[in-house]
TORPA-434171 format. One record per residue: chain; residue in one letter; residue number from 1; x negated, y negated, z of N, C-alpha, C in turn. Coordinates in Angstrom, 2 decimals, padded with zeros to 5 digits. Layout:
! residues N
PT   cadena   residuo   num     neast    nnorth       nup    caeast   canorth      caup     ceast    cnorth       cup
PT        A         A   NUM         X         Y         Z         X         Y         Z         X         Y         Z
...
This chain:
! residues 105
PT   cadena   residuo   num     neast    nnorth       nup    caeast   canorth      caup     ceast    cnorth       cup
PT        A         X     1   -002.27    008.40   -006.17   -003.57    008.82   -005.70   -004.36    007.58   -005.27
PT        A         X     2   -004.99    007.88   -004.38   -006.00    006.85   -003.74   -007.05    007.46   -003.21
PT        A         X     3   -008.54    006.64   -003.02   -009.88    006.92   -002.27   -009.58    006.35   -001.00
PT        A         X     4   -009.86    007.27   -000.25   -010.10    006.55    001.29   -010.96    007.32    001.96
PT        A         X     5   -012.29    006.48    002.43   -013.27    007.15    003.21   -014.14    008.40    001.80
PT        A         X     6   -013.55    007.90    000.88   -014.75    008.64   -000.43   -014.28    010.11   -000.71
PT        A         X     7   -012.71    010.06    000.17   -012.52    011.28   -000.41   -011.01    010.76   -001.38
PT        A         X     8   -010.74    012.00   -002.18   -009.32    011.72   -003.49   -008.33    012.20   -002.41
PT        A         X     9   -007.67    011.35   -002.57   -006.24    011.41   -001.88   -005.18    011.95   -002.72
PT        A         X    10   -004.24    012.50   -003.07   -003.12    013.03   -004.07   -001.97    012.86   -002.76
PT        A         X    11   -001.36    011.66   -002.93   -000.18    011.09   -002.31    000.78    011.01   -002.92
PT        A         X    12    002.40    011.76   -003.67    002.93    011.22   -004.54    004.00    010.18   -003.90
PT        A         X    13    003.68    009.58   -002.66    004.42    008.85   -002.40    003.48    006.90   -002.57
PT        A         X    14    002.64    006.76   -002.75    001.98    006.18   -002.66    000.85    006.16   -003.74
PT        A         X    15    000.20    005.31   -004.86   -000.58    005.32   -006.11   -001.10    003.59   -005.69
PT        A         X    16   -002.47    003.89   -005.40   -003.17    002.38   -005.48   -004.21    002.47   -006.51
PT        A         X    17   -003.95    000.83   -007.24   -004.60    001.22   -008.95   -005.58    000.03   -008.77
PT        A         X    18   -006.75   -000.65   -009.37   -007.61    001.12   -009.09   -007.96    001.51   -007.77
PT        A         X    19   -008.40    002.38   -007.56   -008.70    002.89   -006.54   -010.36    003.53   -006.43
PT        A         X    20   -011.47    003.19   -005.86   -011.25    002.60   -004.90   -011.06    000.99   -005.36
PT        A         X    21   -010.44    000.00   -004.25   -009.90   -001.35   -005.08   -011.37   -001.82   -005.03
PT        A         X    22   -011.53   -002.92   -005.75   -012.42   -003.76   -005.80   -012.21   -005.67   -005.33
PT        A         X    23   -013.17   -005.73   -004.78   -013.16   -006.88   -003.43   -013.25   -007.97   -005.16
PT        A         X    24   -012.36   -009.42   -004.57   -012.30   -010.23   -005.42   -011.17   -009.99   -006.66
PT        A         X    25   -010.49   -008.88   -006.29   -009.51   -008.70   -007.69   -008.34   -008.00   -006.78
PT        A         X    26   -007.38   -007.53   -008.40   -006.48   -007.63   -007.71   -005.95   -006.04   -007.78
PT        A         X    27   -005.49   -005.51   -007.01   -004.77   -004.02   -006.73   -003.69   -003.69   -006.82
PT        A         X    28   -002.94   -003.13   -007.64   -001.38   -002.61   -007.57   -001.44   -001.57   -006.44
PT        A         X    29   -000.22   -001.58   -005.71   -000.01   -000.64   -005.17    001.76   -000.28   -005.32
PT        A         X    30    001.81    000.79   -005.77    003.02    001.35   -005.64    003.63    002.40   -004.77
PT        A         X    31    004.88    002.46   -004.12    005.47    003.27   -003.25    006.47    003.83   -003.51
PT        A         X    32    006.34    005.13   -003.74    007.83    005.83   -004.28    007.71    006.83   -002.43
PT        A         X    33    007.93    006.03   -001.50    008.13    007.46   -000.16    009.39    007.06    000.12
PT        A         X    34    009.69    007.40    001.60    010.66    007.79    002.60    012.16    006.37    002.57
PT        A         X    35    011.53    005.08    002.44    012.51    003.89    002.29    012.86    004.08    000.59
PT        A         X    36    012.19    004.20   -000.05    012.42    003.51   -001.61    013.79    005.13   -001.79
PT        A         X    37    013.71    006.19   -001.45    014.31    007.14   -001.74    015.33    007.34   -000.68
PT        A         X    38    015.58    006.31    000.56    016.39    006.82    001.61    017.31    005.25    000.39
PT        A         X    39    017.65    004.92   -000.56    018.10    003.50   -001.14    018.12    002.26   -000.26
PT        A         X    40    016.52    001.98    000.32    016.33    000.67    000.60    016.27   -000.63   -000.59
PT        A         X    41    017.17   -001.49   -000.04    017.54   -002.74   -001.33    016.13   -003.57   -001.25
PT        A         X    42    015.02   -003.76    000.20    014.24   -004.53   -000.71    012.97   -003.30    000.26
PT        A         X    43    011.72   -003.45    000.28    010.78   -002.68    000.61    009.51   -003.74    000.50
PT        A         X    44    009.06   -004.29    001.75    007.80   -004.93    001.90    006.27   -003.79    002.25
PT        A         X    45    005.50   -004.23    001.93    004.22   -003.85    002.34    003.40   -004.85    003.37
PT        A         X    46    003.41   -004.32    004.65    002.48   -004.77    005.62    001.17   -004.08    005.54
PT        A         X    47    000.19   -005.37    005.39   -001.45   -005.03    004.88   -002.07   -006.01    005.64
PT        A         X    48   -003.61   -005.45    005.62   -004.54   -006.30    006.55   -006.30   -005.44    005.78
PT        A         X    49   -007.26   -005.94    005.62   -008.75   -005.60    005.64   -009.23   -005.27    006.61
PT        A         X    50   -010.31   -004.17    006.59   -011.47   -004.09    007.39   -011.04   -003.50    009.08
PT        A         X    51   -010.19   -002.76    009.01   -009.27   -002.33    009.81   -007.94   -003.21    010.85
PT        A         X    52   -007.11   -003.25    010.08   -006.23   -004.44    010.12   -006.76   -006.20    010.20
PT        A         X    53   -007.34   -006.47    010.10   -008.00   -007.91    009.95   -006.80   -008.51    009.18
PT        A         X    54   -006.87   -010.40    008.92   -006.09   -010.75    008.32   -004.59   -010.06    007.52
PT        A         X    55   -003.88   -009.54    008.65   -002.71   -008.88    008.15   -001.84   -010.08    007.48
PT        A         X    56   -000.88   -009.38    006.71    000.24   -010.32    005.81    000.92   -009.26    005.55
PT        A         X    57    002.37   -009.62    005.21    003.63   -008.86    004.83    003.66   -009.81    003.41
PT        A         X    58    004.24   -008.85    002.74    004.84   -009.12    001.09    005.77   -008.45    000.80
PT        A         X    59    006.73   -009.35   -000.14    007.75   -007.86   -000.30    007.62   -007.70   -001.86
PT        A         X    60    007.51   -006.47   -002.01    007.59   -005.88   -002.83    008.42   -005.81   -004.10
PT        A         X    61    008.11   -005.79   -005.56    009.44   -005.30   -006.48    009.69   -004.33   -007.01
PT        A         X    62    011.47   -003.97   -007.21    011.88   -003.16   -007.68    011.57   -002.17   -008.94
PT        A         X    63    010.68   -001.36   -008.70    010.32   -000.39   -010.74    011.99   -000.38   -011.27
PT        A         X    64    011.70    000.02   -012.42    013.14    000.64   -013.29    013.48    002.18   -012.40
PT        A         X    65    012.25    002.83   -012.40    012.07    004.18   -011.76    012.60    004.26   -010.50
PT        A         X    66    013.11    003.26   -009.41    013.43    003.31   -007.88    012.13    003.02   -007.17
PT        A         X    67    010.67    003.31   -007.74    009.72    002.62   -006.95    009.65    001.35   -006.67
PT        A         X    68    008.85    000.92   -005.61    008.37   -000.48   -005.63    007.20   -000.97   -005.42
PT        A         X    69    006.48   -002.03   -005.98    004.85   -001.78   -006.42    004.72   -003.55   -006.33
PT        A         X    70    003.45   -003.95   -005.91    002.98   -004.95   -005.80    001.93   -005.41   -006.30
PT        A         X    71    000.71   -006.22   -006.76   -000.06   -006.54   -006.41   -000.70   -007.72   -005.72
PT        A         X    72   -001.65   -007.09   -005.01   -002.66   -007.98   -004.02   -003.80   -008.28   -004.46
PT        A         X    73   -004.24   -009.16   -003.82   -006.06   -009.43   -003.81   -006.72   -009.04   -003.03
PT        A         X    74   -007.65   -008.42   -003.01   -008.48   -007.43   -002.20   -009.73   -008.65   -001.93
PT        A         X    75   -009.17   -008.83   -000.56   -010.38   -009.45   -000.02   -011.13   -009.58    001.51
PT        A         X    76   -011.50   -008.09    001.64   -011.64   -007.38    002.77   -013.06   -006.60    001.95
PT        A         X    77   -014.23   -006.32    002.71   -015.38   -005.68    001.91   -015.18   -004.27    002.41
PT        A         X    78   -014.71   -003.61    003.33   -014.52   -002.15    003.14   -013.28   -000.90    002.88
PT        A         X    79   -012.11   -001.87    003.43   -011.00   -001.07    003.39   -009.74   -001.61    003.23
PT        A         X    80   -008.56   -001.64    002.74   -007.55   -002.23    002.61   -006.80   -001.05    003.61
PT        A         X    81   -005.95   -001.37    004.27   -004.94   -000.89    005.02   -003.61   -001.53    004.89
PT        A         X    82   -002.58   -000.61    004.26   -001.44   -001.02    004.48   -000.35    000.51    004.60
PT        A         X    83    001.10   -000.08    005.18    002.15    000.78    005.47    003.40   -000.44    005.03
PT        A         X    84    004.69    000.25    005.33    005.68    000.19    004.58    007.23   -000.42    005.06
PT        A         X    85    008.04   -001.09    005.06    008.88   -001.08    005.77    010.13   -001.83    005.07
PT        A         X    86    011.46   -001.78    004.85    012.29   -002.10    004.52    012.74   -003.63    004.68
PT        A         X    87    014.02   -003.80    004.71    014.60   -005.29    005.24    015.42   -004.92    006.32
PT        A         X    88    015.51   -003.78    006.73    016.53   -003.27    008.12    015.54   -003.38    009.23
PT        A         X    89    014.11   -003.43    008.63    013.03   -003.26    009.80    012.63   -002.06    009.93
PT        A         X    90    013.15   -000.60    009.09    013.18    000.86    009.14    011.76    000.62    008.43
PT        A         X    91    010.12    001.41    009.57    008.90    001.29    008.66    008.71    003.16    008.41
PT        A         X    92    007.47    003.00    007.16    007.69    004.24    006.75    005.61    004.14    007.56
PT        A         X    93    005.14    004.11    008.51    003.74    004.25    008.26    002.80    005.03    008.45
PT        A         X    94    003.40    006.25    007.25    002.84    007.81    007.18    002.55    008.56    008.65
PT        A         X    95    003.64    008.51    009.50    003.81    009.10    010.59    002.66    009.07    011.40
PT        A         X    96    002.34    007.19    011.57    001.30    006.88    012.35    000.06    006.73    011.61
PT        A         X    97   -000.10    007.58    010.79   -002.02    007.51    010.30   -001.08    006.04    009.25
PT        A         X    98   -000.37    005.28    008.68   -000.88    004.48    007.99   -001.40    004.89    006.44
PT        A         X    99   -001.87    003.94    005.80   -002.83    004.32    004.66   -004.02    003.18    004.05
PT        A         X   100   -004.77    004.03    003.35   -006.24    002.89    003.48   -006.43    003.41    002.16
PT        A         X   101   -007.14    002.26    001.04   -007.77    002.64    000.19   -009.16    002.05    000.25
PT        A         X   102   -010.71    002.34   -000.26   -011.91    002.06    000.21   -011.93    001.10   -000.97
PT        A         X   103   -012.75   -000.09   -000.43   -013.26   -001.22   -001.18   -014.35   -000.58   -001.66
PT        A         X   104   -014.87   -001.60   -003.03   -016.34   -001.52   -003.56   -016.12   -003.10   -003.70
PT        A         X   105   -017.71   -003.76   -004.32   -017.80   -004.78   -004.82   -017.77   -004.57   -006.41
């Protein structure tokens, strides 16, 4: 689950903790979608602020569970944006819309 735009999101492919993130700290985000369950061996997260601003790729680690979950530093004042993509280059980014969770201070 995630806030985006102030409304509750119920994603079970996707859980950003907390949510909404807070600017200056740091955010887990975990991904159980379309790569982690098609058995992708590694799974990065491509992210950027404030509607893609300062983008960066990270890759991600393996849960015990088959998810894979990161955390970042949230340092963007309204929105974090990120989507999904393997090591084959196969991206998962929710069939175009992407995903956003809303900053606070």
């Amino acid at each position: 689950m995630f806030i985006a735009k102030g409304k509750h999101i119920l994603d079970n492919r996707v859980d950003v903790t907390p949510s909404p993130a807070v600017r200056g700290r740091d955010v887990l985000i975990r991904y159980n979608g379309l790569l982690a369950k098609s058995g992708a061996d590694r799974v990065y997260v491509h992210y950027g602020f404030d509607g893609w601003k300062n983008v960066n790729t990270a890759e991600m680690r393996r849960e015990p569970d088959g998810s894979f979950a990161i955390s970042l530093p949230v340092q963007g004042t309204s929105e974090l944006n990120f989507c999904f993509k393997d090591s084959a280059n196969n991206w998962d980014n929710n069939n175009g819309w992407n995903w956003a969770s809303d900053i606070i201070y």
